[in-house]
C-alpha positions in Angstrom: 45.5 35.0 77.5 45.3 38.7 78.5 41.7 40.5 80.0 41.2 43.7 79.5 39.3 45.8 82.1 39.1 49.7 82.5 40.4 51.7 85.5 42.9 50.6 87.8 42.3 48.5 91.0 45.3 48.0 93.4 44.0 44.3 95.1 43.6 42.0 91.7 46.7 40.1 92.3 45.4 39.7 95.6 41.6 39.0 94.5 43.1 36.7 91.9 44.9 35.0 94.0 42.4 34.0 96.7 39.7 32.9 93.9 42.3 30.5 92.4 43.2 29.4 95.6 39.1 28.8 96.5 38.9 26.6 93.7 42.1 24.5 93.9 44.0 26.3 91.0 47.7 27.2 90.5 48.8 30.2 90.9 48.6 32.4 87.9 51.6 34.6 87.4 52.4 36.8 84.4 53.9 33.2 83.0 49.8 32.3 82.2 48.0 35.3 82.0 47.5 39.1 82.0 45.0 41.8 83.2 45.7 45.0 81.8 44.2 47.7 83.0 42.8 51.2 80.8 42.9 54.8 82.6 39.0 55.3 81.4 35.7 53.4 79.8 36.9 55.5 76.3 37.9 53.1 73.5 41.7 55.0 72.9 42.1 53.9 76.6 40.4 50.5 76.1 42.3 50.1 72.4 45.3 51.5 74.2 45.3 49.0 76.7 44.9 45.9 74.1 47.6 47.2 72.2 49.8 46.8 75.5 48.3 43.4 76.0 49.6 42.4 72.0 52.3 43.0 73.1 53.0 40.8 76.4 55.0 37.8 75.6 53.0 34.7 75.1 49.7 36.0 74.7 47.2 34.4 71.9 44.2 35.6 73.1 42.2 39.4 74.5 39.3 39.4 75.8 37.3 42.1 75.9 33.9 42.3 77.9 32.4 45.9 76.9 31.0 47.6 74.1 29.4 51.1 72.6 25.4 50.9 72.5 25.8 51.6 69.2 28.3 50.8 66.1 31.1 52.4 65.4 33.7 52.3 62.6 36.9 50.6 61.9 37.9 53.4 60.1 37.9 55.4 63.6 38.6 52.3 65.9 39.8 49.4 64.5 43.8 49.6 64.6 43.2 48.8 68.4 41.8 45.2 67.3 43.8 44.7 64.5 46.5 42.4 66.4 47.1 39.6 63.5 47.6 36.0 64.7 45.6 37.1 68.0 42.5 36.0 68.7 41.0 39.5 70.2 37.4 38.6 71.5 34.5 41.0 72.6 31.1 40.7 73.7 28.2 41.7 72.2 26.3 43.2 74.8 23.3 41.9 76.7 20.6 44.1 75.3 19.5 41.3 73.1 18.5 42.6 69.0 19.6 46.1 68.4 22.4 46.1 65.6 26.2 46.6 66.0 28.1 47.0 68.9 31.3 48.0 69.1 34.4 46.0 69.2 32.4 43.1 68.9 31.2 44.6 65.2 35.0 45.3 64.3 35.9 42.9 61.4 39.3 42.4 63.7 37.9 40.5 66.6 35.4 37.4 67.3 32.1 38.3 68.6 30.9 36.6 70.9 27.4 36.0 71.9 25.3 34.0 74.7 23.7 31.3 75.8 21.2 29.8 78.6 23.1 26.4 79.8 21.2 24.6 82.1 21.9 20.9 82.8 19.7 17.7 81.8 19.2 14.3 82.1 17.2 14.4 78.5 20.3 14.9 76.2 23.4 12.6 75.1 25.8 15.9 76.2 23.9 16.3 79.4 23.1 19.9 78.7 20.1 21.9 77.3 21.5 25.2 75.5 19.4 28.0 73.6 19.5 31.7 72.8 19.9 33.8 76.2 17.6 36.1 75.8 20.1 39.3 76.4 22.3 38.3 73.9 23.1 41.0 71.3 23.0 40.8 67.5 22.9 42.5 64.6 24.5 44.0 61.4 27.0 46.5 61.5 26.2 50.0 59.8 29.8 50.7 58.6 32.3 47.8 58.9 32.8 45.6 55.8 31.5 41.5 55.7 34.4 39.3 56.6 35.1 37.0 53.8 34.7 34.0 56.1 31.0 35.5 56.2 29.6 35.1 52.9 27.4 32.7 53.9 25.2 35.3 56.2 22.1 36.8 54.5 20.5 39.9 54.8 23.3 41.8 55.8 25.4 43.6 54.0 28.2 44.8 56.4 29.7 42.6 59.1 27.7 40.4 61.2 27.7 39.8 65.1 27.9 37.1 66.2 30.5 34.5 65.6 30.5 31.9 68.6 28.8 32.1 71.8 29.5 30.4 75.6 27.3 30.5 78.6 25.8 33.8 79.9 22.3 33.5 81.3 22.7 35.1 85.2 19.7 33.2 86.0 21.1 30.0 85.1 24.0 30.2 87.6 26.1 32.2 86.2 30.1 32.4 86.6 31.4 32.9 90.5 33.6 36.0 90.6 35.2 37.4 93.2 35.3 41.2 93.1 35.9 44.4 94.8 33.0 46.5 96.8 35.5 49.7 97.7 38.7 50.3 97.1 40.1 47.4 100.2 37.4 45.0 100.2 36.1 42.3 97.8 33.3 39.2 98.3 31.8 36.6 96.2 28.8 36.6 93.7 27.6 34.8 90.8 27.0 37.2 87.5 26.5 36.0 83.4 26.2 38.3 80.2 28.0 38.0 77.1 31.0 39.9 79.2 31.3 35.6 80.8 31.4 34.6 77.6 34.2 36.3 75.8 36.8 35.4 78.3 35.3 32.0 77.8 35.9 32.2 73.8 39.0 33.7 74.8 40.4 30.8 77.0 38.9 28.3 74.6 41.6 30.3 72.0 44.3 29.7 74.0 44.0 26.3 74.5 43.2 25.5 70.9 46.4 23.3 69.3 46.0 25.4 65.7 47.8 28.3 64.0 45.4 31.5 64.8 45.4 32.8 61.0 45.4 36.8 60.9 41.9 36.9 61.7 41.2 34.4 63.9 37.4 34.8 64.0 37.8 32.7 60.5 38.8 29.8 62.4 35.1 28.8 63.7 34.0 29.4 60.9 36.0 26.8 58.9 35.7 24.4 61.7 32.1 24.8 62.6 31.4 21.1 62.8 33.1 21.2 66.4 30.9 23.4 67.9 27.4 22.9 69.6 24.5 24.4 67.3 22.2 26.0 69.7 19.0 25.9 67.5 16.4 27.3 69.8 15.1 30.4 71.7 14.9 34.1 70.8 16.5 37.8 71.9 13.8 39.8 70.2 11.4 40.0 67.3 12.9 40.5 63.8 13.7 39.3 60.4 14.5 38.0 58.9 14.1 35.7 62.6 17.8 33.9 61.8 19.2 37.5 63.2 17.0 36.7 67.0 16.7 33.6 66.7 18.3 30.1 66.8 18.3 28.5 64.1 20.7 25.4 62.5 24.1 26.9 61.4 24.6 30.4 62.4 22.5 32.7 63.9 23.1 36.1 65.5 22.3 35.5 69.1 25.0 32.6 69.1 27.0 32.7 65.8 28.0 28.9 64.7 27.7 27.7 68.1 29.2 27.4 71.7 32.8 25.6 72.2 32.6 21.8 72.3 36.0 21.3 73.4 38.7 23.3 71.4 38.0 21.7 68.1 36.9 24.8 66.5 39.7 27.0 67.3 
């Protein structure tokens, strides 16, 4: 899988390297993975840089933790996410209910919600899940439904989101290891949907099926191997299925968080 990330930053092998060695992980060489890296935050540097990462051998899956804070259109946009047979992921945002957001509201990619993930003793799995609160939804203003949507009411236009992973902060969060200056880097623990789409992402990559041209359709067809996260709320709306969970899709989480690779 590729990540892409915007500006460049001299120390990532370096960073990379001492957080896989922290946890007991191989090395990851260009054999396993990319990080490409865009001159600016501006989507024909971001798209520019995901067109670069299509193209490195190997690669199934970009993930993409950014977005606009509001929509934008394919029309404009969406030739930097149209990479068929890749599964181009992007999260959408952490501002909870406010509409599109783009990429993750390009038909081209899978977007990519959140979740609170907090173990238990009171479940089978040995997790509670629900709607983190930050996750964004919504219906796009200008980018066509997905076929593999149809089943989505009260939207008109394409619908975020698809799938979801863990994202809460306050429920532990994903250890990174990141720069503070230009030479220096420590630990710390952060969430938001931009944890989950290199989640979704990696769960792409280690999926065993055929990513179709759009490879957001694959969840969708496959939604029985996915955990249904049927409770808690980003915000007030309605109909409430677009903040709310609810059984089969919602907006907040989509069809559900990854159980195993199943799905994808």
């Amino acid at each position: 899988m590729a990540i892409v990330d915007a500006y460049g930053y001299g120390n990532l092998a370096r960073d990379l390297a001492t957080y896989r060695s922290y946890f007991g992980l191989p090395a990851c060489t260009t054999a396993s993975g990319w990080v490409v890296q865009a001159n600016s935050t501006s989507f024909a540097d971001l798209g520019t840089a995901v067109n670069t990462a299509a193209k490195q051998a190997g690669v199934v899956a970009i993930s993409n933790s950014y977005g606009s804070s509001a929509d934008a259109a394919d029309s404009s946009y969406g030739s930097y996410y149209n990479h068929p047979g890749i599964a181009v992921t992007a999260s959408t945002g952490d501002n909870g209910y406010l509409g599109g957001s783009f990429p993750a509201s390009s038909t081209y990619t899978v977007a990519v919600g959140g979740t609170t993930l907090k173990a238990t003793s009171g479940t089978t799995r040995g997790w509670a899940e629900s709607v983190w609160s930050g996750a964004g939804s919504g219906c796009s203003t200008y980018n066509a439904k997905p076929s593999w949507q149809t089943s989505v009411t009260g939207c008109a236009k394409r619908a975020m989101a698809d799938v979801a992973a863990a994202a809460d902060p306050s429920a532990g969060g994903m250890a990174v290891y990141y720069p503070t200056n230009t030479t220096q880097s420590t630990w710390a623990q952060v969430g938001g949907t931009s944890e989950a789409s290199p989640i979704i992402a990696a769960t792409y990559a280690l999926g065993t099926k055929t990513l179709p041209s759009y490879p957001a359709a694959l969840p969708w067809a496959n939604s029985g191997s996915l955990n249904d996260v049927t409770t808690g709320s980003n915000g007030s709306c309605s109909p409430a299925v677009w903040c709310t969970g609810t059984a089969r899709w919602d907006g907040p989480t989509g069809l559900g968080t990854p159980n195993g690779a199943g799905a994808f």
